[in-house]
VOFIFI-177950 format. One record per residue (C-alpha): residue number from 1; chain; x, y, z. Coordinates in Angstrom, 2 decimals. Each point is the difference from the previous one (the first is absolute). Last residue first. Layout:
<recs>
+-----+---+---------+---------+---------+
!   k ! c !      px !      py !      pz !
+-----+---+---------+---------+---------+
! NUM ! A !       X !       Y !       Z !
...
+-----+---+---------+---------+---------+
</recs>
This chain:
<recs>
+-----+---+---------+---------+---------+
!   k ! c !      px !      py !      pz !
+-----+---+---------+---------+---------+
! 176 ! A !   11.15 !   -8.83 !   14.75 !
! 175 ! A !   -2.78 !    1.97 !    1.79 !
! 174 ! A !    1.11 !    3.76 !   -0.50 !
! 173 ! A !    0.03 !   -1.35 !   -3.54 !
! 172 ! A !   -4.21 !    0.28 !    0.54 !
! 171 ! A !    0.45 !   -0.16 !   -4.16 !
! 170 ! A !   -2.83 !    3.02 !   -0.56 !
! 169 ! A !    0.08 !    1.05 !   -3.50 !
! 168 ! A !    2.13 !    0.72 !   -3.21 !
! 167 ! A !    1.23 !   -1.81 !   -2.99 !
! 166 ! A !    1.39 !    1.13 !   -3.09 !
! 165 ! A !    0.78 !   -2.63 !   -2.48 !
! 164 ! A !    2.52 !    0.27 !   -3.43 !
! 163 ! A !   -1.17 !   -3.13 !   -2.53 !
! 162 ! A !    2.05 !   -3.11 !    0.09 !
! 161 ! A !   -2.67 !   -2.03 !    1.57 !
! 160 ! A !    0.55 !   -3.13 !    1.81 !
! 159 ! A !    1.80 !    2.21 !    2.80 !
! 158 ! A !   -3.39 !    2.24 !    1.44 !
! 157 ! A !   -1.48 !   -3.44 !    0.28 !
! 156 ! A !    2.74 !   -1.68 !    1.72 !
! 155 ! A !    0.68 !    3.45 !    2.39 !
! 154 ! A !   -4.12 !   -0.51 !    0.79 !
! 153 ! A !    0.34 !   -3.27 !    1.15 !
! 152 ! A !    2.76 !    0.38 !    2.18 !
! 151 ! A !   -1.73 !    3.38 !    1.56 !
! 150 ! A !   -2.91 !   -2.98 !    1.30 !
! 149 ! A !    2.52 !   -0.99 !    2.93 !
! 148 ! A !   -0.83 !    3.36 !    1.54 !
! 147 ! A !   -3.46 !   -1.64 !    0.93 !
! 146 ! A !   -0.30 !    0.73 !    3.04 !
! 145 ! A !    0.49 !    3.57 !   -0.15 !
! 144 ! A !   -2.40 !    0.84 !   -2.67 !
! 143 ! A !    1.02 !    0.85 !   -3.21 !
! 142 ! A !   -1.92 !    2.72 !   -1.71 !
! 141 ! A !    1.28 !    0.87 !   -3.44 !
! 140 ! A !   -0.42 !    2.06 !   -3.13 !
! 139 ! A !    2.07 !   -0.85 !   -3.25 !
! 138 ! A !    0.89 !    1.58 !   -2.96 !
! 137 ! A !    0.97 !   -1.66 !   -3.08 !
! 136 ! A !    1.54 !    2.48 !   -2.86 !
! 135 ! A !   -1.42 !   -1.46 !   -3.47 !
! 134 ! A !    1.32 !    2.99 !   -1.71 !
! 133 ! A !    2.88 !    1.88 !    2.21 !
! 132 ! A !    1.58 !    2.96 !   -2.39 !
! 131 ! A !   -3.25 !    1.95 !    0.73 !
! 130 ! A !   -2.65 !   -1.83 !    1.81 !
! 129 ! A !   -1.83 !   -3.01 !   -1.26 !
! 128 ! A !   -1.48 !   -1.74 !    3.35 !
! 127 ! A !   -0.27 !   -3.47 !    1.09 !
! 126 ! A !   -2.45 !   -0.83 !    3.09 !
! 125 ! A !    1.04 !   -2.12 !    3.37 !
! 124 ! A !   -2.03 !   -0.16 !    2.45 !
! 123 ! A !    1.22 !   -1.77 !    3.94 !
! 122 ! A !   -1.31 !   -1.06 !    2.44 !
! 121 ! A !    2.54 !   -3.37 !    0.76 !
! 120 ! A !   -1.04 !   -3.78 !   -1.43 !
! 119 ! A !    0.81 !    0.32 !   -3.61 !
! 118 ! A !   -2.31 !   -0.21 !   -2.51 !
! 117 ! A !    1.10 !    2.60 !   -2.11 !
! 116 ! A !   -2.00 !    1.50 !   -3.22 !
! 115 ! A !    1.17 !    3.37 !   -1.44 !
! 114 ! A !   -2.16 !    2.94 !    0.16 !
! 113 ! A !   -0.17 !    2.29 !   -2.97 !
! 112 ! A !    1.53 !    3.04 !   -0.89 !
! 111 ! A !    0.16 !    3.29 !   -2.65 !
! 110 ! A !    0.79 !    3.01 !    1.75 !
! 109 ! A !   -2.45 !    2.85 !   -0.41 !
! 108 ! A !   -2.19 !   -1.87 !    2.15 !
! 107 ! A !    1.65 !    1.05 !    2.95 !
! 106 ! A !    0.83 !   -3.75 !    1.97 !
! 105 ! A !   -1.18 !   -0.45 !    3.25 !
! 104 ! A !    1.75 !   -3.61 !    1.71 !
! 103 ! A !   -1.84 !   -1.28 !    2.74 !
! 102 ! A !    0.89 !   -2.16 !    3.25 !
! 101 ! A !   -1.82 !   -1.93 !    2.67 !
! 100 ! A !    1.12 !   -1.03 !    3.30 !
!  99 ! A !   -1.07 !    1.58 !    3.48 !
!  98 ! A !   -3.61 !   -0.78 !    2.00 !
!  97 ! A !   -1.83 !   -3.47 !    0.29 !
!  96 ! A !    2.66 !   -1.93 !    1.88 !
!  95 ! A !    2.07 !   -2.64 !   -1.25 !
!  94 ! A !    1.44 !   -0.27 !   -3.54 !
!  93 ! A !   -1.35 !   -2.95 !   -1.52 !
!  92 ! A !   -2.92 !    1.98 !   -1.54 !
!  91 ! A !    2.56 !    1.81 !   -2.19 !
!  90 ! A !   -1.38 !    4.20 !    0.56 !
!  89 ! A !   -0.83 !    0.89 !   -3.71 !
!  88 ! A !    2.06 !    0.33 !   -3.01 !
!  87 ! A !   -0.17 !    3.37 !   -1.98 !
!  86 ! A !    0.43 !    1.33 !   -3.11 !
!  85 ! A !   -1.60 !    4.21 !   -1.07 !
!  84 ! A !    0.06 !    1.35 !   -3.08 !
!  83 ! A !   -0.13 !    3.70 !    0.68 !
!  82 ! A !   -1.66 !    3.26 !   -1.82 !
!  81 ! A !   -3.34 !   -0.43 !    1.76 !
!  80 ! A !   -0.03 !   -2.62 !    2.71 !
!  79 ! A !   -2.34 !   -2.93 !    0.46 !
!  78 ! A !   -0.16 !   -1.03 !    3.16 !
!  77 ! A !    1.72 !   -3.05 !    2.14 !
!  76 ! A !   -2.23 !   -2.80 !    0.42 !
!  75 ! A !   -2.09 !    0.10 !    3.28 !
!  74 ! A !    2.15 !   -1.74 !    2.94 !
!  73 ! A !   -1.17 !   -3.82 !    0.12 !
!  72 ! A !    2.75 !   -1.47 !   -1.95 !
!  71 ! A !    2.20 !    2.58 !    1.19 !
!  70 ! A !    1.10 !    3.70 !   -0.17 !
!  69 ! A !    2.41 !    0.82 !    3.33 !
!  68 ! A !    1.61 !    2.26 !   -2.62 !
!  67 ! A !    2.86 !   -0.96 !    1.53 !
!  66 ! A !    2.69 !    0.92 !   -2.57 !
!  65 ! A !   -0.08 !    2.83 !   -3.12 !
!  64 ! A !    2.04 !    0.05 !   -2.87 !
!  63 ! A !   -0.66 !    3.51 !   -1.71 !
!  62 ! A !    1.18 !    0.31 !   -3.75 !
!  61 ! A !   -0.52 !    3.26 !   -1.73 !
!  60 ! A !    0.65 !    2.95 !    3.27 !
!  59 ! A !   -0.49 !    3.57 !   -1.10 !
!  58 ! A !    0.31 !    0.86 !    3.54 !
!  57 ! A !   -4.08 !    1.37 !    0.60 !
!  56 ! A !   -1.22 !   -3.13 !   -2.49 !
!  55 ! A !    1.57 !   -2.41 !    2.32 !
!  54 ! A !   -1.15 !    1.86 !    2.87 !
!  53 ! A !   -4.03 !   -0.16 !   -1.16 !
!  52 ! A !    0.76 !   -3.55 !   -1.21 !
!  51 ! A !    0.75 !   -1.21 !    3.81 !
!  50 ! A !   -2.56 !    2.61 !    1.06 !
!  49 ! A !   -2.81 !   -2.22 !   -1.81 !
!  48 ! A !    1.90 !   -3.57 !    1.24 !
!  47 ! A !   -1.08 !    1.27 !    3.24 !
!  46 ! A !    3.46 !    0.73 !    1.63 !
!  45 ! A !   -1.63 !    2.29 !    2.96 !
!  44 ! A !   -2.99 !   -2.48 !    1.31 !
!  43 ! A !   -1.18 !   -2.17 !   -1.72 !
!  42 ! A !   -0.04 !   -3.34 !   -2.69 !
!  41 ! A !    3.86 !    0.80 !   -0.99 !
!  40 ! A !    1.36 !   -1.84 !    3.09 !
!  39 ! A !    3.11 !    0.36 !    1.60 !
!  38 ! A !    1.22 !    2.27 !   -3.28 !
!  37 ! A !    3.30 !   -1.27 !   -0.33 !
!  36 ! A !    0.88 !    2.32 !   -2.74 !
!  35 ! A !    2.72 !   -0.13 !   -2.99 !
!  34 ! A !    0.31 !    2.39 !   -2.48 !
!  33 ! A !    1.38 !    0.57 !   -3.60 !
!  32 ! A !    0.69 !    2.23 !   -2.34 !
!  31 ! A !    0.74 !   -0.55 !   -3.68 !
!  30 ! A !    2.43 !    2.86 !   -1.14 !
!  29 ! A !    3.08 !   -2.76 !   -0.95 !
!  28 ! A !   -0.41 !   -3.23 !    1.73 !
!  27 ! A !    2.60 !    0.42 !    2.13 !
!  26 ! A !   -2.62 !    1.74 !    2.61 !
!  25 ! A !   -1.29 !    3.81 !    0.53 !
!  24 ! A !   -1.29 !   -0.61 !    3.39 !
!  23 ! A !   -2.77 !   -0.68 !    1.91 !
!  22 ! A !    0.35 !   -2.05 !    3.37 !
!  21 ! A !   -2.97 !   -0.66 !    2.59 !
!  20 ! A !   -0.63 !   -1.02 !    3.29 !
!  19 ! A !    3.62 !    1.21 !    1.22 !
!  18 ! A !    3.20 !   -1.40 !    0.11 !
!  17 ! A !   -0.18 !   -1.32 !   -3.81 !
!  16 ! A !    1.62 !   -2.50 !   -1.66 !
!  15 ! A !   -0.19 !   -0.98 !   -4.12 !
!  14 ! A !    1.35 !   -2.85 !   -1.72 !
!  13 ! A !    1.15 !   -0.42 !   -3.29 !
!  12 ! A !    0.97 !   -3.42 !   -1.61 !
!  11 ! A !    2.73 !   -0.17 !   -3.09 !
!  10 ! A !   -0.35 !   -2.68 !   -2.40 !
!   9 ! A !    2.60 !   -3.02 !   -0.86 !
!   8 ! A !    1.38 !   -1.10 !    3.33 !
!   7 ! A !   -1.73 !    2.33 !    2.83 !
!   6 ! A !    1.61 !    3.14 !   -0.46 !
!   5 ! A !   -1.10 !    2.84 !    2.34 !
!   4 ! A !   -1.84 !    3.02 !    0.10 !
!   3 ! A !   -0.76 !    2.69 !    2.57 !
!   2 ! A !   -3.02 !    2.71 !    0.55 !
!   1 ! A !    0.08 !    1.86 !    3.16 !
+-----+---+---------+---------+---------+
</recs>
């Protein structure tokens, strides 16, 4: 389910899902994106490998993938043919040594870079140039449930821009 909503100047889009992962033909004319919680991308069945294997399968361009469970100690994630990849690792002030972590995969057939924030939450953001969006800012997060107080933080960041912003990820809103 893709929705958007005004925030002031610039409209924000959001995705949900009720499953692991959403593709879908978006607002964003034929760009397709997906968003995955992939409870780790370092084994088991969401290796970041099948991650790209599915994305290629359903023609997806943009994937925004949370828990990676990559961080500071985790090996760096791989190169991958075709893809840009962004990520930010696990934040070492989140407890525990499993969860956190996001990544943004990019096709390389759409021009994009990765756009500095400093912000306390996991989250990536990159800019894309897609169709009647350039300079689209997309956004991967991981927010972990104690620190719900960090979604503040991103809304101010996502507001000092006027550019359009599509962000997707794991909130824990089941928390709030």
């Amino acid at each position: 389910q893709c929705a958007r909503h005004d925030t002031g100047a610039r409209r924000v889009h959001h995705a949900s899902h009720t499953n692991n992962h959403a593709a879908t033909d978006s607002a964003f004319g034929h760009t397709r994106f997906m968003q995955f919680n992939c409870t780790s991308a370092n084994g088991g069945q969401a290796t970041i490998h099948n991650v790209i294997k599915f994305c290629d399968n359903k023609h997806v361009d943009v994937a925004l993938i949370s828990e990676t469970w990559w961080n500071s100690t985790s090996r760096q994630p791989p190169a991958l043919r075709g893809w840009q990849i962004y990520f930010k690792n696990r934040h070492s002030s989140h407890a525990g040594p499993r969860g956190g972590g996001v990544a943004i995969l990019v096709q390389n057939s759409i021009p994009s870079r990765q756009i500095p924030y400093t912000g306390p939450s996991e989250i990536v953001f990159a800019e894309i140039d897609i169709d009647d969006f350039p300079q689209l800012r997309v956004g991967s997060a991981y927010v972990a449930p104690q620190a719900l107080g960090e979604l503040k933080t991103i809304e101010t960041f996502l507001r000092d821009d006027s550019r359009e912003a599509f962000i997707a990820g794991d909130f824990n809103a089941r928390h709030a």
